[in-house]
VEXDREN-2710 file (C-alpha; in Angstrom, 1 decimal):
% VEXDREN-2710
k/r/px/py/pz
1/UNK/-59.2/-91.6/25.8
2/UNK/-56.1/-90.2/24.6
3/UNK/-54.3/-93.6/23.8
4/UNK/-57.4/-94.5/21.8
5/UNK/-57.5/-91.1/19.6
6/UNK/-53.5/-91.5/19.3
7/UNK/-53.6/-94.8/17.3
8/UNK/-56.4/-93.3/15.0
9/UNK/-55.2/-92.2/11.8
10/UNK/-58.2/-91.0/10.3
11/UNK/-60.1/-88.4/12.6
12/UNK/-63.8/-88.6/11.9
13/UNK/-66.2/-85.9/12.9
14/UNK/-67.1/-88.3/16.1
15/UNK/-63.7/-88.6/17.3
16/UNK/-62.5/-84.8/17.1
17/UNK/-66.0/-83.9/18.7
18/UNK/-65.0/-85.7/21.4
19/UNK/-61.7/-84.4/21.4
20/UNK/-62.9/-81.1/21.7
21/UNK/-65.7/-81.2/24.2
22/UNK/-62.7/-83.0/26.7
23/UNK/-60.4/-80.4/25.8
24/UNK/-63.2/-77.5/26.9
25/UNK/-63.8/-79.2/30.0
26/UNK/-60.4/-79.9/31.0
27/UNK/-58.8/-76.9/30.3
28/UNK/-62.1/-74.6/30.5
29/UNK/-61.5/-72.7/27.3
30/UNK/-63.7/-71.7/24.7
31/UNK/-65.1/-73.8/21.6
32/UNK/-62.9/-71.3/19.6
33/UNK/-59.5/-71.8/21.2
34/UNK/-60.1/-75.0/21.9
35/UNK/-60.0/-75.8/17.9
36/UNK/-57.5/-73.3/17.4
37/UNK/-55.1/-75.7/20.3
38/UNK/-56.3/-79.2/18.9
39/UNK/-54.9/-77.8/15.0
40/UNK/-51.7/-76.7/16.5
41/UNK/-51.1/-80.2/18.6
42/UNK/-51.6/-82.2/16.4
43/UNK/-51.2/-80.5/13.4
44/UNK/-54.9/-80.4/11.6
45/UNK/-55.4/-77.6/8.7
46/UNK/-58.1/-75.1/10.1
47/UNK/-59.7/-75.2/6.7
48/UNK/-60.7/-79.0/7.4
49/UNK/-62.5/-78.2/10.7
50/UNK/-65.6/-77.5/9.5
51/UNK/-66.7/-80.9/7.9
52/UNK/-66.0/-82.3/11.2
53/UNK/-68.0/-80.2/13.4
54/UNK/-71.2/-80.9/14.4
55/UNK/-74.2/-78.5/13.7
56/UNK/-74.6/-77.8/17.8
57/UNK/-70.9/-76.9/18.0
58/UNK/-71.3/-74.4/14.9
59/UNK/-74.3/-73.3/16.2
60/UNK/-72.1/-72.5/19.6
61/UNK/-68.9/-70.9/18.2
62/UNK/-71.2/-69.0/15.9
63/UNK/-73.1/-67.5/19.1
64/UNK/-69.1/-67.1/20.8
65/UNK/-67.9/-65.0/18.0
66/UNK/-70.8/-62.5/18.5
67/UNK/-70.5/-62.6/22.0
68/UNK/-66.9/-61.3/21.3
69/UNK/-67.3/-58.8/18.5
70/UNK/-66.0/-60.8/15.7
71/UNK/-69.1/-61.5/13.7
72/UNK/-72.3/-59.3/13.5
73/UNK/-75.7/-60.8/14.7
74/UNK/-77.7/-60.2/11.4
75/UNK/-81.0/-60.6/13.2
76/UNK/-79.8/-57.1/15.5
77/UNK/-77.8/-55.5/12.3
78/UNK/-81.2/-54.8/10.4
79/UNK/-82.4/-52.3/12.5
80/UNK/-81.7/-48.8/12.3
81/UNK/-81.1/-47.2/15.6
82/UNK/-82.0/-43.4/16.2
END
């Protein structure tokens, strides 16, 4: 798979989908640093990622980053505890 995504120049929302899901099984990493490696090799501005991810792997890294702190749930932020 790797020859195949090394001759495309243009990488679609498909193809770094794909990218990604291989990478988290491979390596076993999370949806998070698994973008934040794919932009480092091979060199992709992080601003760009969004447009290419699909609404089940925002839907993921959303739920990551509140699993780790870096977000607030909004749902569990509205109530007031005493």
């Amino acid at each position: 798979m790797a020859d195949i995504i090394d001759d495309i120049k243009f990488l679609n929302a498909n193809v770094f989908n794909q990218l990604l899901t291989s990478m988290i099984h491979d390596k076993g990493i999370s949806h998070i640093d698994a973008i934040l490696e794919l932009c480092n090799e091979r060199n992709i501005d992080i601003e760009s990622i969004p447009e290419l991810l699909s609404p089940q792997v925002k839907k993921l890294i959303k739920n990551e980053a509140i699993s780790l702190n870096f977000i607030r749930d909004k749902k569990k932020s509205r109530k007031l505890v005493l």
